[in-house]
C-alpha positions as CSV (number, residue, x, y, z in Angstrom):
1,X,5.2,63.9,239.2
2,X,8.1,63.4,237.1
3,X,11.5,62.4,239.2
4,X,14.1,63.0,236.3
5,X,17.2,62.6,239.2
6,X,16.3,59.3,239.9
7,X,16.1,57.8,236.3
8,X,19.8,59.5,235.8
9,X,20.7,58.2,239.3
10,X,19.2,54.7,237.9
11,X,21.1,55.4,234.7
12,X,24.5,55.7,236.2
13,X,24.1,52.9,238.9
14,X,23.4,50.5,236.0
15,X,26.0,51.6,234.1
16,X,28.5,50.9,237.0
17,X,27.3,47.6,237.1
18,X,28.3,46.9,233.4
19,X,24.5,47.3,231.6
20,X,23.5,50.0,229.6
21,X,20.3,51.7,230.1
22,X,19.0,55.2,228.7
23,X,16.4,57.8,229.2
24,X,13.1,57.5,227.5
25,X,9.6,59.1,228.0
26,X,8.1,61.9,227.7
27,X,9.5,63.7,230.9
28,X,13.0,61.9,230.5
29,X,11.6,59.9,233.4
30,X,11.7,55.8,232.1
31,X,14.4,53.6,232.2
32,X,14.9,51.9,228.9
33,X,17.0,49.2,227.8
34,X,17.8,47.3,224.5
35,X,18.8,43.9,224.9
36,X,19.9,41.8,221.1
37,X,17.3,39.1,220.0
38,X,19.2,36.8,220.6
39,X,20.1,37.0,224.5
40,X,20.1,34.3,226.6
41,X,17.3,33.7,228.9
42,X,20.5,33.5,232.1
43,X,21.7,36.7,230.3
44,X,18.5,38.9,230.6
45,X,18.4,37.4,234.3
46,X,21.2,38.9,235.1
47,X,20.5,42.0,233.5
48,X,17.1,42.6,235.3
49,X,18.9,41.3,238.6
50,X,21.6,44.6,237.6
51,X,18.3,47.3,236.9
52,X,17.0,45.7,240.0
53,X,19.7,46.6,241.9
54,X,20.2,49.7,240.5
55,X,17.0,50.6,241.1
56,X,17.2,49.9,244.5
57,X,20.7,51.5,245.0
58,X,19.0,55.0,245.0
59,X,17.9,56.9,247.5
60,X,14.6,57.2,248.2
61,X,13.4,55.0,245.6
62,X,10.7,52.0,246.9
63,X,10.8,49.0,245.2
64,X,9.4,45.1,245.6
């Protein structure tokens, strides 16, 4: 089942935390994010360390 509020939640949590994610999917329901080609391996770190605690920030939402 499709939980559209908690990819915007996801959205907006990350986007707080200063990286940019978006929408994607069928249902609207993926998070998607474009880093350059030429990040940094420390960079991308810390940007899965920000979806990560996005993710985590909202309600309801299990994660490892």
């Amino acid at each position: 089942e499709p939980w559209v509020e908690a990819t915007q939640q996801t959205n907006a949590q990350t986007l707080l935390r200063g990286v940019i994610t978006i929408r994607a999917g069928l249902h609207s329901n993926c998070v998607r994010f474009l880093p350059p080609l030429n990040i940094s391996d420390a960079e991308l770190d810390e940007a899965l360390d920000v979806v990560d605690a996005a993710i985590a920030a909202v309600p309801g939402v299990l994660c490892s």
